[in-house]
Structures are given as C-alpha cells and as structure tokens.
N, C-alpha and C positions, 0 to 999 in steps of 0.2 A: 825293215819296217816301212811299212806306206802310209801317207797319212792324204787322204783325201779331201779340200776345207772346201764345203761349197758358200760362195758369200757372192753377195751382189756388187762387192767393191776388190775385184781380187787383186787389185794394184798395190792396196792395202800394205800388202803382204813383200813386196819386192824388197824394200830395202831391211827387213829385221832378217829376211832368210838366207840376205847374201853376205852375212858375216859370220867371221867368229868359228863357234865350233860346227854350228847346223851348217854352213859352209863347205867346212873340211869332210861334214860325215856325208855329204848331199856328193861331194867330188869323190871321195870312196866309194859311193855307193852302200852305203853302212844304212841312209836313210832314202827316202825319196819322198817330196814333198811335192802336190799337183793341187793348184789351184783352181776352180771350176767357177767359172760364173754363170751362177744361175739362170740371169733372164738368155743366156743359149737354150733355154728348156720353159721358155714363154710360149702360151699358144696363140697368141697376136704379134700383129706385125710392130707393135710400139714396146714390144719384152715386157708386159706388165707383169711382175711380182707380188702386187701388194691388192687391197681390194678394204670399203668401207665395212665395220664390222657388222654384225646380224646384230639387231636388237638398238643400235645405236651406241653412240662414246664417240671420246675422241679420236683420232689418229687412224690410222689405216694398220691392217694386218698382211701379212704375208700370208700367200694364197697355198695351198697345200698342192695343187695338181702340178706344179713344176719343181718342186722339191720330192714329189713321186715319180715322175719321170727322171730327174738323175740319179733318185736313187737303186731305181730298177737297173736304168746300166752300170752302174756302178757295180751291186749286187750277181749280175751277171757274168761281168768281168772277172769276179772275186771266182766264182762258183766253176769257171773255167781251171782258175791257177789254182782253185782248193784253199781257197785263204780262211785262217782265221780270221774274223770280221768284226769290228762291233760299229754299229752304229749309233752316235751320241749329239743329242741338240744343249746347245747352249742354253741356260734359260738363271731367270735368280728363283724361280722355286724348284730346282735342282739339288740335288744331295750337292755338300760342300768336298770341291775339292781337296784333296791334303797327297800327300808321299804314298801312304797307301795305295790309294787308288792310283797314281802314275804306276805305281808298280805294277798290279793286276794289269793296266793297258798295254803295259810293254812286254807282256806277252804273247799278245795279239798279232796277225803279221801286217792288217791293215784295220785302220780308226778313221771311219768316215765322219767329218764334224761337220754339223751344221749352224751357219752361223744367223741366228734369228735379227733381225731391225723394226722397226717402227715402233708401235704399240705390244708386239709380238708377232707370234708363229700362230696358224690356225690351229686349235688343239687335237685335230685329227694327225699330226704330224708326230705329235708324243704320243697319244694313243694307240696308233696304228706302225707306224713308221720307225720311230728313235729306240732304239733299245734301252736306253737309261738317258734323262737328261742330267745338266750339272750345271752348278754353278762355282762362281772363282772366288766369291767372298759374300759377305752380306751386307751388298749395296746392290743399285743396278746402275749397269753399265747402258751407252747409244746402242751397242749392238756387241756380236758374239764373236765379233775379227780377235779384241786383243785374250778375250779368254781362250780361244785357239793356239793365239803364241803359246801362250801359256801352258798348257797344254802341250803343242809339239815340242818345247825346248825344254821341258820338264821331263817329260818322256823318252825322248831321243839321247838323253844325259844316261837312260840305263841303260840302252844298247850297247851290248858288246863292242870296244874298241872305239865308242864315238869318243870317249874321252882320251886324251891322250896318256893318263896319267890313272891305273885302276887303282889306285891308293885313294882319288880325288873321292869316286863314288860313293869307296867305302866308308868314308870319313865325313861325310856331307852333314849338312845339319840335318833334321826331321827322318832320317833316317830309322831311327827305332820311337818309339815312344816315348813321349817326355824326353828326346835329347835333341838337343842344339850343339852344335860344333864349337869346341875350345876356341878361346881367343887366341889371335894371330897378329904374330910381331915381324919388321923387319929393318933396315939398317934407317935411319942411325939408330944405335943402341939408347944416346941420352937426347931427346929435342926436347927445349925450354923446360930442362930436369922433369920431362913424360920419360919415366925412365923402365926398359925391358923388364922384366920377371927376372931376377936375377940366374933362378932354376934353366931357364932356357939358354943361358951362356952358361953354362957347368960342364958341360959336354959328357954329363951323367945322363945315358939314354932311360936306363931304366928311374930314373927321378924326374925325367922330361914326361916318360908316357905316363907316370904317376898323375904327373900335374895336371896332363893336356885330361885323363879320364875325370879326375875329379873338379875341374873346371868347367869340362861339357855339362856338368851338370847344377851348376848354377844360377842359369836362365831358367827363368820363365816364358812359357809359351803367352 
C-alpha cells in the first residue's frame, strides 16, 4: 500500500511515522508513506498556495491549480504501475469516517490524501478532483494533517502482516457492528482490591472465550 499526503507543512508528519508499528511496516516494505509539499507545485516564485476568496469572508482559501498539478503526476505515476487509486480530500462536510470505510481503503494499492488549511479547499477540488471527501468526527479541525494520520494508521493496521500479531486485527474493537472489544486485564491480579474477573484466572478457555464474547458486547458506541 502507498499512501500519498499532499499538505503544506509535511514535517508535520516525521515524528508520528517514525515509530511503532507504521515504522516496522515502512522498514518491511508492507507500506510506503511519501510526503509531498504542495507549494513544490506553486506557480510563483513565493509557492503561494492560498488566495482571498470570491465574493468576500474571512481567511484565505487554497488555490486549486497546484493541487491539480500534483495530482496529475501523481495520477500518472499510478497509471504507469496500474494502481488501484483513490483519491480523497479531507474536509468536515465529508462522510464520517468509521472501520468500514478503512476497510474498503485498504484495498486500494495507493490513497492519495489531500490535506486542506485555511478557511478551506477551492470547491473545484472536490468537484472536479477528490473522488470522495471525508471527515474524522463532527468537529473541525486547523487543517487535514492529523485526520491523515488517522487515516494511514488505521488503514495500514489491515494490511497483511503490518501487525505483528493476526489475532490483534481480528479481535480489534469496531470491527463488526455494534461491537467493541472485551475488557483487558493484566498483572497484578488484586491492586487496591481492583480485583481481575475471576473467569480469566480459571484457566477454562472455553469459559474465557464465553466471557471475552458476551462482554464485547456490553459497550456502547
């Protein structure tokens, strides 16, 4: 899987991608993460990205002609190795992220993200450009870097082998509908008599996976 984040601050990005599991799947080669800064694809000599909007308001918009030019090479690039492709702008009137959709993405073999700032994205960029926009919750965020994270480490958790552990995957919370993953205990068994499930010391597996099923679903989402 390739994940392409194009953002105007791609430093952003250096310390969440150099740890952990996206780490280990980036050194496998299981993933491949490439960070683009946009104003490389400014057609002025100052890389402006942003511009006042039409009509009047506050704040500045991101301009649409340098978010078409990378994403043309990008698209071309793809079209060479035969990629399956999707491209997706960050925005908060986006359909809501959930499990589902990470799943659909990670079938994909590259997810070009774009991450919107200012006041927003010009709307010819969703219109013409994004194949689906999305959002991470129902708030808004300064810009579209951390719903990216979000996104690549969400996604990269289904890839084959980025886990270390395929039991992990399969056991995840949001995983099916209406389920949350069973609570989770570990030593010491008694602190300040917070004391274990006693079922999970029985060493009865089938009375463990009884519990671990019917306690997954006790949460509410």
């Amino acid at each position: 899987m390739q994940f392409d984040i194009i953002t105007i601050f791609p430093s952003m990005f250096d310390s969440y991608f150099s740890y952990s599991i996206l780490k280990r799947a980036q050194e496998k080669k299981l993933i491949q993460i490439k960070v683009h800064n946009l104003r490389d694809y400014a057609n002025d000599k100052h890389k402006t990205v942003d511009d006042t909007p039409y009509g009047g308001g506050a704040g500045m918009v991101m301009k649409v002609e340098p978010i078409y030019k990378i994403i043309q090479n990008l698209k071309e690039e793809a079209n060479q190795t035969k990629k399956k492709t999707r491209i997706i702008l960050f925005s908060a009137k986006g359909k809501q992220y959930n499990q589902k959709e990470a799943e659909k993405l990670s079938k994909y073999d590259q997810l070009i993200l774009i991450c919107g700032r200012y006041e927003g994205v010009d709307e010819r960029v969703s219109q013409y450009i994004a194949e689906e926009e999305i959002a991470i919750g129902e708030y808004v965020l300064t810009g579209g870097e951390i719903p990216a994270m979000v996104l690549v480490d969400s996604v990269s958790r289904l890839i084959p082998n980025v886990l270390g552990n395929e039991e992990s995957s399969k056991n995840e919370s949001h995983k099916e509908e209406n389920y949350l993953e069973y609570p989770q205990y570990t030593k010491p068994e008694n602190f300040l008599n917070w004391k274990v499930p006693p079922v999970l010391l029985s060493g009865n597996h089938q009375a463990i996976n009884k519990w671990r099923e019917e306690e997954s679903h006790n949460y509410e989402k």
